[in-house]
C-alpha positions in Angstrom: 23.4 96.2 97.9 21.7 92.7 98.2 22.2 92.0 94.4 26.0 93.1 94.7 26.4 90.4 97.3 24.5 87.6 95.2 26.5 88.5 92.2 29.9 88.3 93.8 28.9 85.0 95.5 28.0 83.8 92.4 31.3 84.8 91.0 33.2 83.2 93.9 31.1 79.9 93.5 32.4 80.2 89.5 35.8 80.7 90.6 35.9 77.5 93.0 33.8 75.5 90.3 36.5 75.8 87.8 39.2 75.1 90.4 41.0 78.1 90.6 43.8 78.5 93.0 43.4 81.7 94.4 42.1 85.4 93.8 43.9 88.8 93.1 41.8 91.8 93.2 43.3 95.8 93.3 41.9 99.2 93.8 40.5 98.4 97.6 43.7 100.6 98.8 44.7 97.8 100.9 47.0 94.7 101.5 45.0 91.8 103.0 45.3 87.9 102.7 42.5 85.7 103.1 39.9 82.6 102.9 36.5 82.6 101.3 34.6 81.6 104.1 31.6 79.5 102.3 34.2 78.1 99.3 37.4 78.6 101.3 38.6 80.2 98.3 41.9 81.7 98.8 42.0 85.6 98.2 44.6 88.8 98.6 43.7 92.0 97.5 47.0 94.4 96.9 47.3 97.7 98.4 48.1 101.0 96.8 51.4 102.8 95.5 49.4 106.0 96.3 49.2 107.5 99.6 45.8 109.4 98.9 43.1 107.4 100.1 45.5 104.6 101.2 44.5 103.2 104.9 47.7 101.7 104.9 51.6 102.9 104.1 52.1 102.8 99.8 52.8 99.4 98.8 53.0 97.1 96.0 52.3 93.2 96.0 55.1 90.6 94.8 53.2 87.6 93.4 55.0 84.5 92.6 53.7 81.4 91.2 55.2 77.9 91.6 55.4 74.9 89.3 53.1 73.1 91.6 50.5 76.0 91.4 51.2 77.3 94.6 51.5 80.4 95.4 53.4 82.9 97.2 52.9 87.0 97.8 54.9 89.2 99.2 53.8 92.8 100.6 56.0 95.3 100.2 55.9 98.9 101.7 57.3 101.7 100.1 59.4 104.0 102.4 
């Protein structure tokens, strides 16, 4: 467990390093939006179109990206 959480800090120090603008992950079965807190490294993980194992309602993320590298991301239920 303690060498998973060096690993993805290293990754996350990587990621901010090379000045990327923010993080996408899937399969966590959950729409969430949020800040790195030692990098402030933005990051949104996407929910799932399933409902099996899904905490939340099926979903799907809308992800746009801006000329100015900005970006913007839209959750979506399905209903």
């Amino acid at each position: 467990e303690q060498k998973i959480k060096i690993q993805a800090q290293d990754l996350t120090n990587q990621f901010a390093k090379a000045s990327v603008k923010k993080v996408f992950a899937g399969d966590t079965h959950f729409f969430s939006e949020y800040e790195e807190p030692s990098t402030k490294l933005p990051m949104a993980t996407v929910g799932a179109i399933t409902s099996q194992r899904n905490l939340q309602l099926p979903r799907f993320a809308i992800v746009s990206i801006y000329e100015d590298g900005s970006t913007g991301v839209e959750d979506v239920e399905v209903k």
